[in-house]
N, C-alpha and C positions, 0 to 999 in steps of 0.2 A: 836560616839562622847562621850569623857567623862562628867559624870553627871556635873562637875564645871564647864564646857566649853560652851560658845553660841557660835551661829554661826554667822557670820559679821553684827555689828550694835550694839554692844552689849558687854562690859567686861563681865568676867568669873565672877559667880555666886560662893560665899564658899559653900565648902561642908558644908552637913548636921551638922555632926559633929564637925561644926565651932566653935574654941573660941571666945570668947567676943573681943580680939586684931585682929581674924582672920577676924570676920565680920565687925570691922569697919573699918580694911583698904580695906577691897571689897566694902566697902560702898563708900570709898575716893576713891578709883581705881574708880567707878561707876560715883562719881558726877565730876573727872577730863575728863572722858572719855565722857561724855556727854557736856562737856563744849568744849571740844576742839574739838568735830562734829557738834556743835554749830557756831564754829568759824570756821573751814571748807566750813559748805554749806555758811556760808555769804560769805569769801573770795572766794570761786566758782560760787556765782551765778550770776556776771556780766561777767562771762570768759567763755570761751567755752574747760576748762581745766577738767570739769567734767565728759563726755564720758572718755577723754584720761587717768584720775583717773581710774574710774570704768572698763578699760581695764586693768590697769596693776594689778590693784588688786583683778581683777579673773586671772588673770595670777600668780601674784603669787600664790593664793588660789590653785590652780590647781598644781602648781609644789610645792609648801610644801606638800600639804598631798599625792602626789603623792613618795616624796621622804622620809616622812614620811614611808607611806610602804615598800619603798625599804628598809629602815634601819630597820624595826622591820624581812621583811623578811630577811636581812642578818645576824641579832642578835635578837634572840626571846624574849630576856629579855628587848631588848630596849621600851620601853612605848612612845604610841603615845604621841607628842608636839600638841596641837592644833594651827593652823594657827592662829586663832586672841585670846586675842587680839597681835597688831602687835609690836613686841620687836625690839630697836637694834640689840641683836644677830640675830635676825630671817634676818633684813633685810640686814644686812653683808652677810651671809650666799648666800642669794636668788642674792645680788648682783652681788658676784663673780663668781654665777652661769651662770646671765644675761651677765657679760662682759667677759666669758669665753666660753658660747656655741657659733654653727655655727650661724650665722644672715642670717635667711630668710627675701629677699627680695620683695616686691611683684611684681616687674619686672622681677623678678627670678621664678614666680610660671608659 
């Protein structure tokens, strides 16, 4: 994982060599991002929408950095994306993945 990158729960950290504009918008990325997991677990915590969150999003965790590899093994110059935090582009991407693979069913297993 790269040094800027945490893993889920968490915005990306600047690097070291941060400028003064770099570290406060990681500072504003930081206190947006905790405001809105804030707002999150309130809206989840009378639902039972919580497991069904926390499935899709080791789901995707699991098929970005998976596909992540794929691409760096198919272009060596490509540099790993980190999975969070979670982008539009990321979740375009991971969608048209989700409504273009086979769907297993569990009646089917």
């Amino acid at each position: 994982m790269p040094p800027s990158a945490t893993p889920y729960g968490g915005p990306p950290t600047p690097p070291i060599n941060a400028t003064g504009l770099e570290r406060s918008l990681a500072a504003l990325e930081a206190e947006s991002h905790a405001i809105r997991e804030a707002f999150t677990a309130e809206e989840q915590s009378d639902k039972a929408t919580g497991p069904t969150y926390a499935r899709h999003v080791k789901n995707y965790q699991h098929w970005w950095d998976t596909s992540q590899a794929h691409r760096q093994n198919d272009d060596p110059s490509h540099t790993i994306v980190p999975a969070f935090p979670i982008t539009a582009a990321k979740v375009t991407v991971f969608l048209e993945y989700e409504m273009t693979r086979p769907q297993v069913r569990q009646n089917d297993v």
